[in-house]
C-alpha angles and dihedrals in degrees: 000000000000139000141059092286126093121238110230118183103201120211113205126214123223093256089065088074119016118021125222106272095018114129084230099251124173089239091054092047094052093056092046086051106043083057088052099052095045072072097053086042086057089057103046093036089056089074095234119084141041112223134215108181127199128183141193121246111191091136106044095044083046095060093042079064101050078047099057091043084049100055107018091120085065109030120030101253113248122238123253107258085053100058085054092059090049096055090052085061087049098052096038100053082051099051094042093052095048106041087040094050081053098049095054098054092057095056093260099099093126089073110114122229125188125167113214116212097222141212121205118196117224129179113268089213091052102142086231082074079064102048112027110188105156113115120224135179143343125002118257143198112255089237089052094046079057093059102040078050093059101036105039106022097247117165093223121187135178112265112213101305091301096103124276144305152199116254121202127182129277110216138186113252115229112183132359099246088210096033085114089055084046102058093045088056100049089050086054086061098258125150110217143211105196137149094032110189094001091313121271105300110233131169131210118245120182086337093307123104115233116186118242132199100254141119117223112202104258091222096059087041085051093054090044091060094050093057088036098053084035083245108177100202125036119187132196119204120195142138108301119057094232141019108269137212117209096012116214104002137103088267092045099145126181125226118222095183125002124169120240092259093053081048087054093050109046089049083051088054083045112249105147123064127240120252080018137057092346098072078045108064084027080068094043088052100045085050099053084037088060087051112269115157085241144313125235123202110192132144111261106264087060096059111115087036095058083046104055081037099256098117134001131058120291120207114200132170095242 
């Protein structure tokens, strides 16, 4: 990348588009989304960095799927890995027109803002093929995940006592299929929403992509695209404003700036919770290790600070 400004992929949390305890309207996600992206505007208006941007989308793919079980019986259901792709349509027309509406009223509307509906290539022989454990979609009787079992060739599994569900592997993404339309697009000035949920797995069979039923973890995908896009800085964003040793405890203590090794450490004692902060910093970590200048993991509002180095937590090599 050239230039004087510095390319950010932005990671988004859960909470930017969807709040603990919404039904999950359009109207609630819009607002949710038009706070998130004064925060992206901060950051472009400032003068000194390119965004990407890439989100999660649980809910919302969560949702297509109760969709498709409500009305098969009058739309053929979508596979997985569709309705992935559809929910990347959903969030980035939210974001763009948010974050565009923003920008123009600041004076900034010639800014152009895509949104890439992306493919991430994962190994087809990825031991996570093997041992799917990540749950999707609506809750089942145990009599009914038999049958899908049967009939469809679902891995179903009990889900903590609440019913059951179907599990679908978790695998490790290896390239952005679209990271070279994505630069191009960066160095024409475009801001870009790619990779949304971890990207829409794919694997490569006799040099042709085939799509596949898998959720990739949207913090390591988010951590592919920066290397991918070259990008120097990737940020998280989630719920709490640092990194924390000790969550949640009288010695509970926040970290400004670890090394990669410190970062190492403190997951190995066990400070970071699974499924939480833990894929996080392990994100943080792989980007630095692949040679990024440093990743940053803040809340949202804290956004431009962490970025100046003024909040968050900052993860450098050394």
């Amino acid at each position: 990348m050239t230039g004087e400004k510095k390319l950010v992929v932005v990671a988004l949390g859960g909470n930017a588009i969807l709040q603990p305890g919404q039904r999950g309207t359009f109207d609630e996600q819009m607002a949710n989304v038009h706070t998130t992206c004064e925060q992206l505007a901060q950051m472009v208006e400032s003068g000194k960095y390119k965004i990407v941007v890439t989100h999660g989308n649980g809910p919302q793919v969560g949702n297509l799927l109760l969709q498709n079980e409500a009305g098969k019986e009058v739309a053929e259901p979508m596979p997985l890995f569709v309705c992935g792709a559809e929910s990347q349509g959903l969030i980035g027309l939210m974001i763009q027109q948010n974050l565009g509406n923003l920008l123009a009223a600041k004076g900034k509307g010639d800014i152009p803002i895509a949104t890439v509906v992306t493919q991430v290539v994962v190994d087809k022989n990825d031991d996570a093929f093997v041992n799917p454990t990540k749950p999707v979609g609506p809750f089942y009787s145990e009599e009914e995940a038999k049958a899908l079992e049967s009939d469809k060739g679902y891995n179903v599994r009990e889900d903590a006592g609440r019913g059951w569900r179907r599990v679908v592997p978790s695998p490790n993404p290896i390239e952005i299929n679209e990271k070279a339309a994505i630069r191009q697009l960066v160095d024409a000035r475009s801001i870009v929403i790619a990779s949304g949920g971890g990207g829409i797995p794919v694997i490569k069979e006799n040099g042709k992509l085939q799509g596949v039923d898998a959720v990739i973890d949207k913090d390591l995908a988010g951590e592919r695209l920066a290397v991918d896009v070259g990008a120097p800085v990737f940020m998280v964003l989630t719920d709490v404003d640092s990194v924390r040793l000790n969550y949640n405890s009288p010695e509970e203590k926040a970290l400004s700036q670890i090394t990669v090794t410190e970062a190492k450490q403190y997951a190995e004692e066990g400070h970071f919770a699974k499924g939480s902060m833990e894929p996080k910093v392990r994100a943080a970590v792989r980007f630095v290790e692949a040679g990024g200048e440093k990743a940053v993991i803040t809340s949202l509002d804290k956004a431009f600070d962490a970025l100046e180095g003024r909040a968050g937590t900052t993860i450098v090599k050394g």
